[in-house]
KEFI-392522 format. One line per field, with one value per residue (C-alpha): z, y, x; residue number from 1. Coordinates in nm, 3 decimals. Layout:
# KEFI-392522
up [Z / ...]
north [Y / ...]
east [X / ...]
drenti [NUM / ...]
This chain:
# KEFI-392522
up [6.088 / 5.908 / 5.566 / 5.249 / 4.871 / 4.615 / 4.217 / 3.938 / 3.583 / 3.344 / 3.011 / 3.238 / 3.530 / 3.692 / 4.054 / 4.332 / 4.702 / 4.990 / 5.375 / 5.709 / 5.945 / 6.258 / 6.168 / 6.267 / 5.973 / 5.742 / 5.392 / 5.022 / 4.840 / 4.418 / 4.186 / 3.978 / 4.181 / 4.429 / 4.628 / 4.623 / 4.744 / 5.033 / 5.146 / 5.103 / 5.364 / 5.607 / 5.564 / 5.658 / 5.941 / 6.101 / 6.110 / 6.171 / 5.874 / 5.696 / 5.330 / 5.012 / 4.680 / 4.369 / 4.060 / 3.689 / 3.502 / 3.211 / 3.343 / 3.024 / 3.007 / 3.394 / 3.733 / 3.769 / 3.679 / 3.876 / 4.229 / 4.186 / 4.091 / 4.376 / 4.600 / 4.471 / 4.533 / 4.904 / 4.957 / 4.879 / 5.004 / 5.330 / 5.315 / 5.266 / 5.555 / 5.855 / 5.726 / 5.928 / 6.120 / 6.421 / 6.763 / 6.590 / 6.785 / 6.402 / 6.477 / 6.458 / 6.498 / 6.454 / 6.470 / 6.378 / 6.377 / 6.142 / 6.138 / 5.972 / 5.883 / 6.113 / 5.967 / 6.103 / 5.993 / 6.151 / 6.009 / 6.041 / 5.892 / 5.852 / 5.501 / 5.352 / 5.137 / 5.178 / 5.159 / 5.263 / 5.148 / 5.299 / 5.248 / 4.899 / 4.910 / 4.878 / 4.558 / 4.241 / 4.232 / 4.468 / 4.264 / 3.939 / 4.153 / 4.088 / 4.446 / 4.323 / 4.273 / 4.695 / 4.670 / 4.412 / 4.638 / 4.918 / 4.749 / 4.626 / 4.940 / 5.077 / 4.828 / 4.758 / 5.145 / 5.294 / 5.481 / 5.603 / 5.587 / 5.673 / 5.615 / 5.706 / 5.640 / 5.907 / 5.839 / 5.628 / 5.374 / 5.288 / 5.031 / 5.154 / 5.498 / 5.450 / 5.219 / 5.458 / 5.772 / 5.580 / 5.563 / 5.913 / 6.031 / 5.830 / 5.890 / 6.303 / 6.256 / 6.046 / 6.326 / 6.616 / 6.433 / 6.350 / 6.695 / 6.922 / 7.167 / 7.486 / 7.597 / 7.286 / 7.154 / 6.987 / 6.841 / 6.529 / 6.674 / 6.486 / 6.571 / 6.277 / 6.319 / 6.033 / 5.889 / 5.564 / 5.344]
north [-3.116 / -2.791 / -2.858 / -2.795 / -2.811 / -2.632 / -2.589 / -2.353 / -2.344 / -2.105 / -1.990 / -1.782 / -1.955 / -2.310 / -2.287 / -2.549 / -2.442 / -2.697 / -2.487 / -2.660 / -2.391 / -2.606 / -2.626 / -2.484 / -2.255 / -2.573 / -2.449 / -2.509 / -2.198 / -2.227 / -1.948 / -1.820 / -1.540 / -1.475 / -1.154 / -1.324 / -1.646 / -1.462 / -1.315 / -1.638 / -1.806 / -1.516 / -1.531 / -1.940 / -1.850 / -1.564 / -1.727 / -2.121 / -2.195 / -2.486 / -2.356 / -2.532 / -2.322 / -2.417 / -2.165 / -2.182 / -1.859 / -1.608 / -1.451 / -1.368 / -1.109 / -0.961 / -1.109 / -1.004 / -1.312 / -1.576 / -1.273 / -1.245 / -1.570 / -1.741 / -1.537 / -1.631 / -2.010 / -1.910 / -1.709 / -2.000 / -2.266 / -2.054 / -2.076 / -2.406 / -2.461 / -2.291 / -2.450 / -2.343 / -2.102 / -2.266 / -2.198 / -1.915 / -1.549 / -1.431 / -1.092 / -1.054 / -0.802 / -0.668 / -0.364 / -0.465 / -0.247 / -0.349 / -0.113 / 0.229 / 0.073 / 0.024 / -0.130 / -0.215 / -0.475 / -0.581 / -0.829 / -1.057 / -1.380 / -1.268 / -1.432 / -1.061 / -1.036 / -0.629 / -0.475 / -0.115 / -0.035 / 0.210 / 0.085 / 0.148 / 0.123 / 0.418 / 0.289 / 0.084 / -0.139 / -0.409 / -0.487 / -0.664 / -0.695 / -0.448 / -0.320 / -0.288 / -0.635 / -0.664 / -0.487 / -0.692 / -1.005 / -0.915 / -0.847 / -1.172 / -1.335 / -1.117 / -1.166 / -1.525 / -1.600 / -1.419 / -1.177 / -0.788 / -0.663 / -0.348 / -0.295 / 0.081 / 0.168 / 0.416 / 0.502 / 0.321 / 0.486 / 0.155 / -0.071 / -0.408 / -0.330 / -0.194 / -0.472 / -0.759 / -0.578 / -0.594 / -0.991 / -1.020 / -0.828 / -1.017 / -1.366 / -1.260 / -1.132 / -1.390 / -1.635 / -1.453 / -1.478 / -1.855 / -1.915 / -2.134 / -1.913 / -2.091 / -1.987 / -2.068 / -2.385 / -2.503 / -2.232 / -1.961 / -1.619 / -1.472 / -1.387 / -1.517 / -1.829 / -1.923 / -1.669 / -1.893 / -1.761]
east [4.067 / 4.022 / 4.180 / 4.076 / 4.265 / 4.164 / 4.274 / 4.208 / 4.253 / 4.191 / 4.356 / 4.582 / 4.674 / 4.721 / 4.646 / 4.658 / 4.632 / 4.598 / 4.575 / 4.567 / 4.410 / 4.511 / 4.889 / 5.228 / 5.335 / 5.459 / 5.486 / 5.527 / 5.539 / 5.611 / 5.477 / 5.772 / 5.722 / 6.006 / 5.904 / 5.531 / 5.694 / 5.874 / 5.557 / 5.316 / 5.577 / 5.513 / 5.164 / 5.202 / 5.442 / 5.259 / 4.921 / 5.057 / 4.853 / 4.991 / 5.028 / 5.120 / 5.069 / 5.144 / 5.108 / 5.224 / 5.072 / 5.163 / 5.461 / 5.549 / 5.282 / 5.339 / 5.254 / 4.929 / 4.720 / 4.954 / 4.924 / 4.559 / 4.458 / 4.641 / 4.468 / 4.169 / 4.232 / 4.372 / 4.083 / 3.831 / 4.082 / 4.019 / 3.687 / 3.626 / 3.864 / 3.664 / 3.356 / 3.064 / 3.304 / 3.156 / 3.335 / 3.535 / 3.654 / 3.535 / 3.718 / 4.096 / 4.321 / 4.678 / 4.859 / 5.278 / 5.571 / 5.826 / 6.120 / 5.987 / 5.676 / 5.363 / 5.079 / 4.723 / 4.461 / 4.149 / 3.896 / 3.576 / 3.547 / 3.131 / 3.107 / 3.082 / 3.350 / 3.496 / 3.776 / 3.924 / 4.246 / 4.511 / 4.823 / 4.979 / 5.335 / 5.506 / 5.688 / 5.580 / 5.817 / 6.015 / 6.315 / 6.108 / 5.738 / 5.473 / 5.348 / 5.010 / 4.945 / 4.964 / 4.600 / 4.496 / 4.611 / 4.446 / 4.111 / 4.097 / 4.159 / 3.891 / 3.563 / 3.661 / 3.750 / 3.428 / 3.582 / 3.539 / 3.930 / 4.073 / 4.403 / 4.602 / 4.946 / 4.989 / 5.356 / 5.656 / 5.936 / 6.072 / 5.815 / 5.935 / 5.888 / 5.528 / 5.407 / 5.599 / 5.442 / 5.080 / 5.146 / 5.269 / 4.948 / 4.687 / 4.844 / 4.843 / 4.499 / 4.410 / 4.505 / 4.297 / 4.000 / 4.011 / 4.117 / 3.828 / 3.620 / 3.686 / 3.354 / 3.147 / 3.330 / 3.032 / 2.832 / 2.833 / 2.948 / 2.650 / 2.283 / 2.192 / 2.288 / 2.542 / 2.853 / 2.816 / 2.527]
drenti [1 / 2 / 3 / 4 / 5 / 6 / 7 / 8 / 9 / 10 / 11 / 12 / 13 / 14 / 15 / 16 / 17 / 18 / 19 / 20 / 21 / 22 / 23 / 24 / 25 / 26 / 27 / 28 / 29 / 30 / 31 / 32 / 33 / 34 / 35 / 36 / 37 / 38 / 39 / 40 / 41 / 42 / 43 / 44 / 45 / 46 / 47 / 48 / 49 / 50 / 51 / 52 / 53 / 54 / 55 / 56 / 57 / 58 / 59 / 60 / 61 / 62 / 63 / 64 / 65 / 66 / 67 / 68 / 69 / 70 / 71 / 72 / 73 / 74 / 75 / 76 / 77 / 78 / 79 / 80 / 81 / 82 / 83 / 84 / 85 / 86 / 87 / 88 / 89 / 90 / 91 / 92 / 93 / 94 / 95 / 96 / 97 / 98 / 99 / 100 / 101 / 102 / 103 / 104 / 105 / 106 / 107 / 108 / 109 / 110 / 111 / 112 / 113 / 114 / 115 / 116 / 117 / 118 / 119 / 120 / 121 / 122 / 123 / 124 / 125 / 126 / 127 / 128 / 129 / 130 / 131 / 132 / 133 / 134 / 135 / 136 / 137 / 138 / 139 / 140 / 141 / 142 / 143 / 144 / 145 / 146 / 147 / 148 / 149 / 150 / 151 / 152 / 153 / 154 / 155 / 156 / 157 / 158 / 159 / 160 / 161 / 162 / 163 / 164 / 165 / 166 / 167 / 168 / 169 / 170 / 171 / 172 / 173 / 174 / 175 / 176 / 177 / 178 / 179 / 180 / 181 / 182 / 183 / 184 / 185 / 186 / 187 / 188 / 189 / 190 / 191 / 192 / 193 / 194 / 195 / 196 / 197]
């Protein structure tokens, strides 16, 4: 089974993540955070990724820490997961319309951690949550998950339909890629030889 929990704390936060890759979308999400909470469950949905997150940080100060440190834990949570990423597709894929918005995301799970970002909202602010912290979300789960990830807002007027179509695309991307390779069940889609180091 492809499971893995992990928890971090630091003056700041108080972080415990626990994924099931091979799941149906089950999820747990608490981090005082309701727009983040809303989109956590649609990342669990989307990819069938079992997801239970648990986050206490210093709200009092903004969001930021709790956003980016729990995508730190998912990221290595992740990680730890897919293990030697052996019998992987590694690439995945999505382009999803929601309403005005139409966002693309393509990655690799080639254990080097990049992202490229085109998708700023085209506001700062859902009701009381700071758009930029999506970025800042996603870049975590990206250096401390391994992974090459390009995300592209091609078009959207409305901010929660561009940020909840940028979930919805990297959770159905994210779930291509960790998919087996029916014709490589038992090898590392890699040259090299491991998508670890």
């Amino acid at each position: 089974m492809r499971q893995s929990t992990v928890s971090r704390t630091t003056s700041e936060t108080s972080v415990s993540v626990s994924v099931s890759i091979d799941g149906t979308g089950k999820h747990r999400i608490q981090t005082g955070v309701g727009f983040f909470d809303h989109m956590l469950e649609q990342l669990s949905r989307h990819s069938l990724i079992d997801l239970d997150v648990v986050a206490d940080g210093d709200r009092h100060v903004d969001d930021h820490h709790t956003v980016e440190d729990t995508g730190i834990a998912i990221g290595k949570a992740l990680a730890d997961a897919a293990g030697e990423r052996i019998g992987i597709r590694r690439y995945g894929a999505c382009l999803l319309p929601m309403d005005d918005a139409l966002v693309r995301v393509a990655l690799d799970l080639s254990g080097r951690p990049h992202l490229v970002w085109n998708a700023d909202p085209p506001t700062d602010s859902i009701g009381t949550f700071d758009t930029q912290l999506v970025r800042e979300f996603f870049n975590a789960v990206a250096i401390h998950g391994g992974i090459t990830l390009h995300i592209d807002a091609i078009r959207g007027i409305n901010n929660h339909h561009v940020v909840e179509a940028t979930f919805k695309a990297f959770a159905r991307a994210l779930r291509s890629s960790l998919e087996t390779d029916s014709g490589a069940p038992n090898s590392v889609p890699s040259t090299k030889g491991t998508l670890t180091e």
